[in-house]
BALOBA-509962 format. One line per 5 residues: their letters; for each residue x, y, z of C-alpha. Coordinates in pm, whole numbers, plus 50000, padded with zeros to 5 digits. Example, Ala and Ser with C-alpha at 12.3 -4.5 7.8 and 13.67 -1.06 7.14 Angstrom:
// BALOBA-509962
AS> 51230,49550,50780 | 51367,49894,50714
This chain:
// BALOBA-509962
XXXXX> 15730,39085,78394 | 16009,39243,78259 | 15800,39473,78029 | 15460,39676,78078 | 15234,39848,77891
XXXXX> 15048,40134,78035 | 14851,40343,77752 | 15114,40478,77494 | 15363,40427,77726 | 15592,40112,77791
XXXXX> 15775,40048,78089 | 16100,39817,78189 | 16131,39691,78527 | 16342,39899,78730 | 16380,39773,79140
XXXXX> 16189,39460,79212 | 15983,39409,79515 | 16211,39182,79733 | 16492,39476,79679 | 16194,39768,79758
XXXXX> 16121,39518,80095 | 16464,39504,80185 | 16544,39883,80173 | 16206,39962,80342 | 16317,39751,80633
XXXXX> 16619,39941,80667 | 16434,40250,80671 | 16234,40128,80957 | 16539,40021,81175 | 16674,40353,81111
XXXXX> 16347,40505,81193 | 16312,40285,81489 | 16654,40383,81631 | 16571,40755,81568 | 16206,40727,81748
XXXXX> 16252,40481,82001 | 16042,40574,82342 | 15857,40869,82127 | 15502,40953,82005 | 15539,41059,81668
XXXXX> 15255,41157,81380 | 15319,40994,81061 | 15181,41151,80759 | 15196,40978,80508 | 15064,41115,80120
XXXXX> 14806,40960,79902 | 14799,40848,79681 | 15153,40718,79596 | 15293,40676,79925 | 15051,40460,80011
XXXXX> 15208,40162,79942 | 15558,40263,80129 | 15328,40343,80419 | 15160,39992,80432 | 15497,39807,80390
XXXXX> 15714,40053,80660 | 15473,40101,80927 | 15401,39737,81073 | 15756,39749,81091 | 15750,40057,81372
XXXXX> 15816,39993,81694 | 15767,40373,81843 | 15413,40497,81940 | 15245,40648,81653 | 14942,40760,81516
XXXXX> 14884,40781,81136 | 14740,41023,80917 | 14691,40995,80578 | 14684,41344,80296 | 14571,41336,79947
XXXXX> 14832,41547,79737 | 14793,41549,79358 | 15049,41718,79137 | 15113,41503,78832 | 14919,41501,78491
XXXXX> 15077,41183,78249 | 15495,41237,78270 | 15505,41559,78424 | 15413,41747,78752 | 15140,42036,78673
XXXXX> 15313,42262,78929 | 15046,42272,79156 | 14994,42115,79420 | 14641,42049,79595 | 14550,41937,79941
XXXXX> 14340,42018,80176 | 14508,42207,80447 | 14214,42151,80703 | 14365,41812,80812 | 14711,41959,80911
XXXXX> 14566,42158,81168 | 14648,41779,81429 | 15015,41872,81438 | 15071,42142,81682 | 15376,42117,81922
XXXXX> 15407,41762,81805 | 15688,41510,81575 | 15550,41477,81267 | 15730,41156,81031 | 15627,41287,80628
XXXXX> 15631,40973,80397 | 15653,41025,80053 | 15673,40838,79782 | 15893,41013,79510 | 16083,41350,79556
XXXXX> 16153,41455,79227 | 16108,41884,79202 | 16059,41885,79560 | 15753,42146,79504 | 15536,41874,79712
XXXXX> 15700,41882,79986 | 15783,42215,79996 | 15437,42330,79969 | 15335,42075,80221 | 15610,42175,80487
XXXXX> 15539,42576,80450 | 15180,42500,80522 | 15267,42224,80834 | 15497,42506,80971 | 15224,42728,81013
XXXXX> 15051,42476,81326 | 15425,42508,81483 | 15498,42125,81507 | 15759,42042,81722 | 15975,41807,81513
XXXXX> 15944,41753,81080 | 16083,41428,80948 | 16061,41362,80574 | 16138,40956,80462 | 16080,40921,80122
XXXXX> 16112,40553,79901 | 16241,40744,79590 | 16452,41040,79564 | 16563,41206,79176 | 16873,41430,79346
XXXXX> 16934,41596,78983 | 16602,41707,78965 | 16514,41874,79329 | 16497,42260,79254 | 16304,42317,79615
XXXXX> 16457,42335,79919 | 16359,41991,80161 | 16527,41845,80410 | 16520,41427,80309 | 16609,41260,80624
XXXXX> 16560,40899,80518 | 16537,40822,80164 | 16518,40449,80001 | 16631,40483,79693 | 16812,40790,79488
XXXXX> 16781,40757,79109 | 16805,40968,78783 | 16554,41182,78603 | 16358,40836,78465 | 15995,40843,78476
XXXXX> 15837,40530,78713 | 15575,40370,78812 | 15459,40083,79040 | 15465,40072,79398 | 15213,40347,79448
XXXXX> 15341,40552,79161 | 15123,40608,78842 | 15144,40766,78513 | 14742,40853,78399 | 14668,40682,78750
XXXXX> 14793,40314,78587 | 14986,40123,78749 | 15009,40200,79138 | 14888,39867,79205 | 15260,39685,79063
XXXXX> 15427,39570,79345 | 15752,39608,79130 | 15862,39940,79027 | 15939,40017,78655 | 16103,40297,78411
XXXX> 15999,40471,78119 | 16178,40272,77843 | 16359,40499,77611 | 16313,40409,77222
C-alpha cells in the first residue's frame, strides 16, 4: 500500500519494512560491538518502541535482561507535553548499563523526563538507540547514541507509531501526506 487512511488523516508510505529490517540490523551489530562480554538492561518504551524492540533484540548477542515502560505523550499529531510513566519500575537500575529504546525522538521531552528520573537510581551506564530521530525538532537535551533513521518534522506512523492509537500494527512506516 502506497496510501492509508487512518480517521481524517491520510498517510503515504514513507520507509518500507525490508529498509526498517536492514537498518535495525545495523543497529544491532553496532550494539553488539559496543556490548560484547556485558550484562546490560534494555528498556525499551511502550507502546511505540515495541516493535523496534521485537525486531533488534533477537539480534543481541550480549547478556541482557529486558524491561519494558509504558510512556504516553501524544494526543492525534501532537505531543501533550506531558509525559506519564510510572516511575516505580525504574527503581531495577541501580549501578547497572541500562540500553533505552525508543521509537521516535522528536521534542526529546520523553526522554528527557525519562533520563532525569533513571538518574536518580545512579545507573552505571545510559544508552539511548532510537529507530527514528526528527534532529530539527529536538528542543531537550539527550544524548542519541544509535539512531536508525533521522528525518524531518513529518508526522508518521506504522512500525509501533500511531496517530489516535491507529496504525502501530503497519509493518511499513508512513507520512502525513500534505494536501
Amino acid at each position: 500500500m502506497t496510501e492509508i487512511q487512518l480517521e481524517d488523516r491520510t498517510f503515504q508510505l514513507y520507509i518500507p519494512h525490508d529498509r526498517i529490517v536492514r537498518q535495525i540490523e545495523i543497529i544491532a551489530s553496532q550494539l553488539n560491538l559496543s556490548f560484547a562480554g556485558q550484562q546490560i538492561e534494555i528498556l525499551a518504551l511502550l507502546d511505540g518502541a515495541k516493535a523496534f524492540a521485537d525486531e533488534l533484540i533477537p539480534r543481541l548477542k550480549f547478556k541482557y535482561n529486558a524491561h519494558y515502560q509504558q510512556v504516553k505523550s501524544y494526543r492525534g499529531l501532537e505531543s501533550s507535553g506531558q509525559i506519564h510513566f510510572d516511575n516505580r519500575q525504574l527503581k531495577n537500575f541501580h549501578d547497572k548499563k541500562v540500553l533505552i529504546l525508543e521509537d521516535i525522538v522528536d521534542s526529546g521531552n520523553t526522554l528527557f523526563q525519562l533520563i532525569s528520573a533513571l538518574k536518580i537510581q545512579n545507573p552505571r551506564q545510559l544508552t539511548i538507540a532510537s529507530l527514528l530521530c526528527k534532529p530539527t525538532q529536538i528542543a531537550y537535551p539527550v544524548p542519541l547514541d544509535f539512531v536508525g533513521f533521522e528525518i524531518g518534522p513529518e508526522f508518521v506512523v506504522g512500525f509501533g507509531m500511531d496517530y489516535n492509537e491507529l496504525g502501530r500494527e503497519l509493518k511499513d512506516i508512513y507520512q502525513l501526506k500534505t494536501q
